[in-house]
MARNU-934713 format. One record per residue: residue in three letters; chain; residue number from 1; x, y, z of N, C-alpha, C, O in turn. Coordinates in steps of 0.05 Angstrom, whole numbers, plus 5000, padded with zeros to 4 digits. Example, Ala and Ser with C-alpha at 12.3 -4.5 7.8 and 13.67 -1.06 7.14 Angstrom:
2
+------+-------+-----+-------+--------+------+--------+---------+------+-------+--------+------+-------+--------+------+
: rest : kette :  nr : neast : nnorth :  nup : caeast : canorth : caup : ceast : cnorth :  cup : oeast : onorth :  oup :
+------+-------+-----+-------+--------+------+--------+---------+------+-------+--------+------+-------+--------+------+
:  ALA :     A :   1 :  5264 :   4886 : 5156 :   5246 :    4910 : 5156 :  5264 :   4934 : 5156 :  5285 :   4934 : 5169 :
:  SER :     A :   2 :  5257 :   4955 : 5142 :   5273 :    4979 : 5143 :  5258 :   5001 : 5157 :  5268 :   5023 : 5161 :
+------+-------+-----+-------+--------+------+--------+---------+------+-------+--------+------+-------+--------+------+
//
This chain:
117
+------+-------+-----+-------+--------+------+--------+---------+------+-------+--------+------+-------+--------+------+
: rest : kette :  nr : neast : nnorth :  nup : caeast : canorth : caup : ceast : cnorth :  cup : oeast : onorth :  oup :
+------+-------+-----+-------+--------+------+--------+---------+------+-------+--------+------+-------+--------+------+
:  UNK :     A :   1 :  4895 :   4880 : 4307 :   4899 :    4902 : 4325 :  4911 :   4926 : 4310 :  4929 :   4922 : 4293 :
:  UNK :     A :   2 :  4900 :   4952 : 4315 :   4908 :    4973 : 4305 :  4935 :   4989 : 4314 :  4941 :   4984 : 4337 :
:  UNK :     A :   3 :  4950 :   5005 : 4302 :   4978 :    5008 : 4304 :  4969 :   5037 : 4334 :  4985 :   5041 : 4352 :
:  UNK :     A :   4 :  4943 :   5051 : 4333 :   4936 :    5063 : 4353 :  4929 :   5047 : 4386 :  4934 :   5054 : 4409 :
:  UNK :     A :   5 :  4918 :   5026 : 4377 :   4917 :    5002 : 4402 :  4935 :   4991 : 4415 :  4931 :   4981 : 4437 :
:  UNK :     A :   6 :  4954 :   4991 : 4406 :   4984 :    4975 : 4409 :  4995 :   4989 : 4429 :  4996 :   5013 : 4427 :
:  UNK :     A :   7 :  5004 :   4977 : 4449 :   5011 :    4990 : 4483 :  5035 :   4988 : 4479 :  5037 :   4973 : 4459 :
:  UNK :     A :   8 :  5055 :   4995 : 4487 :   5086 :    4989 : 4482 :  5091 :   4989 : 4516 :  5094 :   5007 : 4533 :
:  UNK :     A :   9 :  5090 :   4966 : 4517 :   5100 :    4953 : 4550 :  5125 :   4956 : 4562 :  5126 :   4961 : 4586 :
:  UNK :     A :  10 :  5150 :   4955 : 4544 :   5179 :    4969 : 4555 :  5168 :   4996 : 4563 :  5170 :   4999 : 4587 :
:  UNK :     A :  11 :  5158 :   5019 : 4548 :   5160 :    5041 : 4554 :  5142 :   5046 : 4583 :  5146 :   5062 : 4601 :
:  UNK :     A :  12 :  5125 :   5030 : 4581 :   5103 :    5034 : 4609 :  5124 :   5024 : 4634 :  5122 :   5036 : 4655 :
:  UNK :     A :  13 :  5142 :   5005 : 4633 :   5159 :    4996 : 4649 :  5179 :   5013 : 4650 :  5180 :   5023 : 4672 :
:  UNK :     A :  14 :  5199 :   5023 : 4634 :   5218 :    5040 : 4641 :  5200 :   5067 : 4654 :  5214 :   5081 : 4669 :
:  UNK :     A :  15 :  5177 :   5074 : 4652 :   5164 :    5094 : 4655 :  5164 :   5098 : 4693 :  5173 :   5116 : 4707 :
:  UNK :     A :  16 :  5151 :   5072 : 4698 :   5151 :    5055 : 4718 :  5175 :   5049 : 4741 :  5170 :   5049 : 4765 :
:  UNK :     A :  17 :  5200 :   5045 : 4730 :   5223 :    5052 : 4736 :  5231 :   5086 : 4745 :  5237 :   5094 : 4767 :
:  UNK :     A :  18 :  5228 :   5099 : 4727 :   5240 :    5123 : 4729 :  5210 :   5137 : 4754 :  5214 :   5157 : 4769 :
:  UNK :     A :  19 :  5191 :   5127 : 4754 :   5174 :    5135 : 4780 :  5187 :   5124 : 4807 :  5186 :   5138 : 4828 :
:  UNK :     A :  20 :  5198 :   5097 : 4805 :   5207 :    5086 : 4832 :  5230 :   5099 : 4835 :  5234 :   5108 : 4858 :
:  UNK :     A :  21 :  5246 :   5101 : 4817 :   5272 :    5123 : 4832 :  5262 :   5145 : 4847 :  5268 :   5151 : 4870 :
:  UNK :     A :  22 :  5243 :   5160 : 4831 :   5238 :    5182 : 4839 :  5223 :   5193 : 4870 :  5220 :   5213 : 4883 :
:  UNK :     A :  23 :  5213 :   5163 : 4870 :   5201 :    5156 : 4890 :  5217 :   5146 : 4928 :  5209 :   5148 : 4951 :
:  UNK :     A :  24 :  5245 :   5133 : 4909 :   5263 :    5132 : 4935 :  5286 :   5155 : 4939 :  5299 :   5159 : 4960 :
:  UNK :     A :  25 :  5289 :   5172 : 4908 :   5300 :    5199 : 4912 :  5300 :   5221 : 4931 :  5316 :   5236 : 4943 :
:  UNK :     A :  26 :  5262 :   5217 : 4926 :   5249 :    5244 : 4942 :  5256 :   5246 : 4963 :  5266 :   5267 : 4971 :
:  UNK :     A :  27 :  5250 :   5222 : 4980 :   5251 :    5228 : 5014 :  5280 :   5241 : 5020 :  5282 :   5255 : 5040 :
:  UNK :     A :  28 :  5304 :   5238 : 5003 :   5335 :    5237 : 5008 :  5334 :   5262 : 5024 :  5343 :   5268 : 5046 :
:  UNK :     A :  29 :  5312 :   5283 : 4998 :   5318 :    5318 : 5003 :  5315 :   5321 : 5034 :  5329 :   5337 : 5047 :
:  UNK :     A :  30 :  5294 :   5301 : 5049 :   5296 :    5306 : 5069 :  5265 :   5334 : 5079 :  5264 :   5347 : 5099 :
:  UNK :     A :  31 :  5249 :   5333 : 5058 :   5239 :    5360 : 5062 :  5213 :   5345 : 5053 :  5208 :   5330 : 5034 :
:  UNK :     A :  32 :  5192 :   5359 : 5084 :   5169 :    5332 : 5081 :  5150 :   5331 : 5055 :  5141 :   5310 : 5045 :
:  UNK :     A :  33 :  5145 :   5362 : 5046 :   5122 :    5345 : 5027 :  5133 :   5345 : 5008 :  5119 :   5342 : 4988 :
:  UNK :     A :  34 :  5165 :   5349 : 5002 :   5168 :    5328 : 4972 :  5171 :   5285 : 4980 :  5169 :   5263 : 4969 :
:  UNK :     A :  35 :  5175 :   5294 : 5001 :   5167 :    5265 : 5006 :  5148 :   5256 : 5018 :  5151 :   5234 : 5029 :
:  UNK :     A :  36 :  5118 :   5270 : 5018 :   5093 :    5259 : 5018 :  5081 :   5250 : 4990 :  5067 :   5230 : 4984 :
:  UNK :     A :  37 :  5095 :   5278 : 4971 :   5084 :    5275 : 4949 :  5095 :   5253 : 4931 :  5082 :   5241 : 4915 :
:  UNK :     A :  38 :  5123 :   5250 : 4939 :   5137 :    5228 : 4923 :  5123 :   5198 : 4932 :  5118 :   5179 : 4916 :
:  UNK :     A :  39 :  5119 :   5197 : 4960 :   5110 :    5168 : 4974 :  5079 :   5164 : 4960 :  5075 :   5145 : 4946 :
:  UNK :     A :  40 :  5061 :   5182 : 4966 :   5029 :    5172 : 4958 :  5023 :   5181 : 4932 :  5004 :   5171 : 4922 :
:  UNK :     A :  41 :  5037 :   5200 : 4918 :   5029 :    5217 : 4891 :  5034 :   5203 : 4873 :  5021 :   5197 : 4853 :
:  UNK :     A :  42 :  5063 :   5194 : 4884 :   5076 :    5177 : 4849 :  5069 :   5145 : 4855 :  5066 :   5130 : 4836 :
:  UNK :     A :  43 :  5066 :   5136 : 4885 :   5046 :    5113 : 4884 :  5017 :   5102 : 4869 :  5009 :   5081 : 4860 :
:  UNK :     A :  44 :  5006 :   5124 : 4871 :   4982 :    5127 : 4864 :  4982 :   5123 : 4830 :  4965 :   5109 : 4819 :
:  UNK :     A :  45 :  5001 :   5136 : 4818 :   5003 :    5140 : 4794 :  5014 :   5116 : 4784 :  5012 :   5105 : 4761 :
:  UNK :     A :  46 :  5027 :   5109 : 4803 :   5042 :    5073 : 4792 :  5019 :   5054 : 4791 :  5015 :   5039 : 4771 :
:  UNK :     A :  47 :  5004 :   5056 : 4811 :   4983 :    5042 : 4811 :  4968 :   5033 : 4797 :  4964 :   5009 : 4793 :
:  UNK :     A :  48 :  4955 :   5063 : 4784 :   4939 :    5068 : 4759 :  4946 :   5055 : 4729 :  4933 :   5039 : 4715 :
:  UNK :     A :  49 :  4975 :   5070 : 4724 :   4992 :    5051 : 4706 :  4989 :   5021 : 4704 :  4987 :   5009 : 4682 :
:  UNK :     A :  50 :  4988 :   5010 : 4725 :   4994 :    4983 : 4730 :  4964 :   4973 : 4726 :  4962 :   4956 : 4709 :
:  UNK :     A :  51 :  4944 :   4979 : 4737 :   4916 :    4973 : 4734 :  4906 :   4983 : 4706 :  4883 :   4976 : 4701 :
:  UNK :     A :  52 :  4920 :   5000 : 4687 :   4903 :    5007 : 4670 :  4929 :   4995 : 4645 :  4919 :   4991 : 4623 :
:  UNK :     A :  53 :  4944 :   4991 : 4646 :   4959 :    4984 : 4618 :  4971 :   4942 : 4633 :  4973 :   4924 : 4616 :
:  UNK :     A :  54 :  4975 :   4936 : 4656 :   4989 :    4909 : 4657 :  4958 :   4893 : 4665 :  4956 :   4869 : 4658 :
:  UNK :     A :  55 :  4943 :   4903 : 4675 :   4911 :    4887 : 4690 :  4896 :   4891 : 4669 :  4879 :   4874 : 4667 :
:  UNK :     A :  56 :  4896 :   4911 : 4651 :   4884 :    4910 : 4629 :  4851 :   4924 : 4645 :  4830 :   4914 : 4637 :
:  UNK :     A :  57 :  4851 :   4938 : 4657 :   4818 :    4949 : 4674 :  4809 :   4961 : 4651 :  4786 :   4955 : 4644 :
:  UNK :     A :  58 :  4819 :   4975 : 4638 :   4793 :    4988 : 4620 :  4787 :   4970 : 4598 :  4776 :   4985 : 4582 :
:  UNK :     A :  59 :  4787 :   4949 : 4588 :   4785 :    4935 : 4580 :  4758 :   4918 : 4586 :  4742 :   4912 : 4569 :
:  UNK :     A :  60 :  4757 :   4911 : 4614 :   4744 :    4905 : 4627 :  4715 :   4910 : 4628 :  4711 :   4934 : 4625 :
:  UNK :     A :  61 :  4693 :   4896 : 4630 :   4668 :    4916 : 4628 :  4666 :   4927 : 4651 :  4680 :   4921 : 4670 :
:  UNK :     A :  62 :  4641 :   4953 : 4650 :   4639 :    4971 : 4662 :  4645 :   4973 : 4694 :  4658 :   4987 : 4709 :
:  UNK :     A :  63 :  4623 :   4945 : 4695 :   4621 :    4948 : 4733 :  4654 :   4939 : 4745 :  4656 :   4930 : 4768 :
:  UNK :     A :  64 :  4670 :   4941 : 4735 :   4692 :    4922 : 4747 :  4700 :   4942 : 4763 :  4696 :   4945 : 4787 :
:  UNK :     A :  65 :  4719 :   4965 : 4737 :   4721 :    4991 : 4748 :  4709 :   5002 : 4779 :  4721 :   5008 : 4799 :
:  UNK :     A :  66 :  4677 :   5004 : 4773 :   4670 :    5011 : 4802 :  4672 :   4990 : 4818 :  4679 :   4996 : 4840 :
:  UNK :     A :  67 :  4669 :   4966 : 4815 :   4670 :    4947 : 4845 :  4693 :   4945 : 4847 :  4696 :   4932 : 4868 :
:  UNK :     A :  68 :  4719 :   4950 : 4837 :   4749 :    4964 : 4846 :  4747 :   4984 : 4863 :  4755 :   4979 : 4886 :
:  UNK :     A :  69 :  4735 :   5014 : 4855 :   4737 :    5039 : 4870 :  4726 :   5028 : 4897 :  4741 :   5025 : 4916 :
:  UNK :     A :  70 :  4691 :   5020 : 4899 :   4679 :    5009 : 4920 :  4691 :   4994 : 4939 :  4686 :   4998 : 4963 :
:  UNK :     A :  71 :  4704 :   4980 : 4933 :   4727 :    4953 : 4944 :  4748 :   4987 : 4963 :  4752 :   4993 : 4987 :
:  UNK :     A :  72 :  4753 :   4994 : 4945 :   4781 :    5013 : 4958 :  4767 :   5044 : 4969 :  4778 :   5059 : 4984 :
:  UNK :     A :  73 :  4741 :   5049 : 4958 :   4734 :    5062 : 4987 :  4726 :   5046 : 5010 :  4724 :   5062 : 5029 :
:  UNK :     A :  74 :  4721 :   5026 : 5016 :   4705 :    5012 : 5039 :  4731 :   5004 : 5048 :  4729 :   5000 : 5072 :
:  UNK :     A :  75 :  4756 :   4999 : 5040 :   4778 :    4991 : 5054 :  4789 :   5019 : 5070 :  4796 :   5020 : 5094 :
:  UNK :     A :  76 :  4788 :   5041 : 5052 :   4795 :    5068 : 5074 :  4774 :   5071 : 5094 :  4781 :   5067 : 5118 :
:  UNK :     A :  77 :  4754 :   5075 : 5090 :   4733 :    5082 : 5109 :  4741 :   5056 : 5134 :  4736 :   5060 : 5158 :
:  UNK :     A :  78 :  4750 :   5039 : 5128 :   4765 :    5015 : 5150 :  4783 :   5023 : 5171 :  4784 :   5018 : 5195 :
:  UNK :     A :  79 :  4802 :   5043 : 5151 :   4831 :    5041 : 5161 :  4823 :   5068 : 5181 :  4829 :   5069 : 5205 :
:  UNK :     A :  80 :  4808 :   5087 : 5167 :   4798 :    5109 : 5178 :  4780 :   5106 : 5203 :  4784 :   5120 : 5222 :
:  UNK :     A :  81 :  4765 :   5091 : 5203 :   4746 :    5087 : 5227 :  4765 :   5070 : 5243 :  4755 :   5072 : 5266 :
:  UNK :     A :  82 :  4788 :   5052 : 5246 :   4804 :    5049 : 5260 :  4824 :   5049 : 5274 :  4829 :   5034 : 5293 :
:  UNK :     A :  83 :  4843 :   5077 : 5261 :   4864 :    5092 : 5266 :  4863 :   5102 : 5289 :  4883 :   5106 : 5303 :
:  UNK :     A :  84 :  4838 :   5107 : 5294 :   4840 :    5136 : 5324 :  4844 :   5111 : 5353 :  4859 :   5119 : 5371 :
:  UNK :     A :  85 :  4835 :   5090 : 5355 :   4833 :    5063 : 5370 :  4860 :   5050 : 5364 :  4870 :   5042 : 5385 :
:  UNK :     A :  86 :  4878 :   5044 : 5340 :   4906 :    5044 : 5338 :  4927 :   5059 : 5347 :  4947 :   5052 : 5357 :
:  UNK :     A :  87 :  4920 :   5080 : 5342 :   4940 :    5097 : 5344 :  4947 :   5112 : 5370 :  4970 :   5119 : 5376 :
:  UNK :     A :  88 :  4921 :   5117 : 5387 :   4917 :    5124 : 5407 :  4935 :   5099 : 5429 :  4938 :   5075 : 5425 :
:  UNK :     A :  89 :  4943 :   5116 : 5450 :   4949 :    5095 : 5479 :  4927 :   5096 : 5497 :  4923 :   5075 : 5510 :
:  UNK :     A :  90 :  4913 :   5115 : 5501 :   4893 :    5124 : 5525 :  4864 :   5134 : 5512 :  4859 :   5153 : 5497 :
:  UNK :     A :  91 :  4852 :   5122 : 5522 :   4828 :    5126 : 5508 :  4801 :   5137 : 5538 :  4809 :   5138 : 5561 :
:  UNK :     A :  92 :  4777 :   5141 : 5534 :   4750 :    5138 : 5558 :  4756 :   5109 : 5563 :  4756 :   5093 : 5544 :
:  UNK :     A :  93 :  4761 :   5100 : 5593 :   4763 :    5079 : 5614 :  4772 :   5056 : 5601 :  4759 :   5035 : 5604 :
:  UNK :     A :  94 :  4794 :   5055 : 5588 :   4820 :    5045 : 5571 :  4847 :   5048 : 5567 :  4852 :   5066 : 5551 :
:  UNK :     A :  95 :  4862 :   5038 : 5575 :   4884 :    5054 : 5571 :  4909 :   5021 : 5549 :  4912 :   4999 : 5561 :
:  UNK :     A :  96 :  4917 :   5023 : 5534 :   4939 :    5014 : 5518 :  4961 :   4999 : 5540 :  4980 :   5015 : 5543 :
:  UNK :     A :  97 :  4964 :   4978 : 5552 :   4985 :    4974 : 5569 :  5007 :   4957 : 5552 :  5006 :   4953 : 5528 :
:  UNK :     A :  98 :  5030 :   4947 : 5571 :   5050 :    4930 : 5558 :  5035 :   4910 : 5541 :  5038 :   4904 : 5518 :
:  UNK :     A :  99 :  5019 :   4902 : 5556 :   5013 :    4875 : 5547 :  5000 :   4871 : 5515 :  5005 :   4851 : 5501 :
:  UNK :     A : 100 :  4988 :   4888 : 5509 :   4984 :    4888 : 5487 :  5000 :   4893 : 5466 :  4991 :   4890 : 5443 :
:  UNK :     A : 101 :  5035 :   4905 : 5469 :   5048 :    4906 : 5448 :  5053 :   4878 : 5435 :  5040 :   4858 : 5442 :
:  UNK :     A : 102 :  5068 :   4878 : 5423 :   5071 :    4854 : 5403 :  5097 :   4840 : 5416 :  5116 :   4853 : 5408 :
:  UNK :     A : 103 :  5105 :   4822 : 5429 :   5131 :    4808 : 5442 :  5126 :   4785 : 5422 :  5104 :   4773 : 5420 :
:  UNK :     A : 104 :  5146 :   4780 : 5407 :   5162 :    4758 : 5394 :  5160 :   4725 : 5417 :  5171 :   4726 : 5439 :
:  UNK :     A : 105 :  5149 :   4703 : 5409 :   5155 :    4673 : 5429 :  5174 :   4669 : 5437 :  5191 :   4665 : 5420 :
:  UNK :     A : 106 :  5180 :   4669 : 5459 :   5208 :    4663 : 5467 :  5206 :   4622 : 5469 :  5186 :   4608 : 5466 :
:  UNK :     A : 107 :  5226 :   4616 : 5474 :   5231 :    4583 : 5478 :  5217 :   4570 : 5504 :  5212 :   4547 : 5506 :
:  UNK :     A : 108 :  5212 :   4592 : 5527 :   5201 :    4582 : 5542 :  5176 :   4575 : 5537 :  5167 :   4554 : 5545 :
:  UNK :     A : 109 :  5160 :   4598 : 5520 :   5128 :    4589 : 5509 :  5121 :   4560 : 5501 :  5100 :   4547 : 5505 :
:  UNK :     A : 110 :  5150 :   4551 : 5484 :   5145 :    4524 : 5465 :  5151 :   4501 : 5495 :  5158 :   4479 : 5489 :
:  UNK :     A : 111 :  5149 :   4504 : 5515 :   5156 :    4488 : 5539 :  5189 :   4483 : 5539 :  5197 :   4462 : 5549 :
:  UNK :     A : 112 :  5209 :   4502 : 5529 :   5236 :    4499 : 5536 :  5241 :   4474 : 5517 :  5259 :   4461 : 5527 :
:  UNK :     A : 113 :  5232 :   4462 : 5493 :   5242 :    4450 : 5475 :  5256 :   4464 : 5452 :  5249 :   4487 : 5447 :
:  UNK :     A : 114 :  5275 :   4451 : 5438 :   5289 :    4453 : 5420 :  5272 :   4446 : 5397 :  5263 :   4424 : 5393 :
:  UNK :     A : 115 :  5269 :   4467 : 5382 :   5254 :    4469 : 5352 :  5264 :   4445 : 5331 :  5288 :   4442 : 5329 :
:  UNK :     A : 116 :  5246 :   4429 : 5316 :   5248 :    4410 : 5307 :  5247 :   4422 : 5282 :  5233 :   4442 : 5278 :
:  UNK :     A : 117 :  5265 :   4409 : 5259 :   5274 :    4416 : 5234 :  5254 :   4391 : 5214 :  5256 :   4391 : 5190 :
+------+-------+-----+-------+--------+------+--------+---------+------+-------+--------+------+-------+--------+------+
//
């Protein structure tokens, strides 16, 4: 291995570090888009880091790379075509009631028994 090839892994990690501070810093200011930019910008960039120097991706042959991107556009196009149906309460001849929030089992569900260890 060549002295140009040679990754220096502390430095990608303290690198890594000083992004996650900066990352739970940002929101402190209180002022939104340094804390949009700090939440998805310096995520994104951690990410990359992490997929391209600890996963070793470029390394990788070609198609990996894209059936990564492919994989992670088809997961947005997911989240995206589902958001407006999430997020919404009231929709055309629908409406979001109690019943669908999320309630935690209570003891009565389990028939009023005492949970077995």
């Amino acid at each position: 291995m060549s002295e140009e090839s040679h990754t220096n892994y502390v430095k990608i990690w303290a690198l890594l570090v000083v992004l996650l501070a900066v990352s739970v810093l940002g929101p402190m200011l209180e002022i939104q888009i340094i804390t949009l930019l700090t939440a998805f910008g310096i995520a994104f960039v951690k990410a990359y880091l992490v997929a391209k120097y600890f996963m070793h991706i470029n390394m990788t042959p070609r198609f990996v790379p894209y059936l990564m991107v492919t994989c992670l556009v088809f997961m947005l196009l997911f989240v995206v075509g589902t958001a407006p149906d999430v997020y919404k309460s009231e929709g055309t001849n629908w409406k979001k009631t109690a019943e669908w929030q999320y309630m935690p089992p209570s003891p009565a569900d389990h028939g009023g028994a005492a949970e077995h260890h």
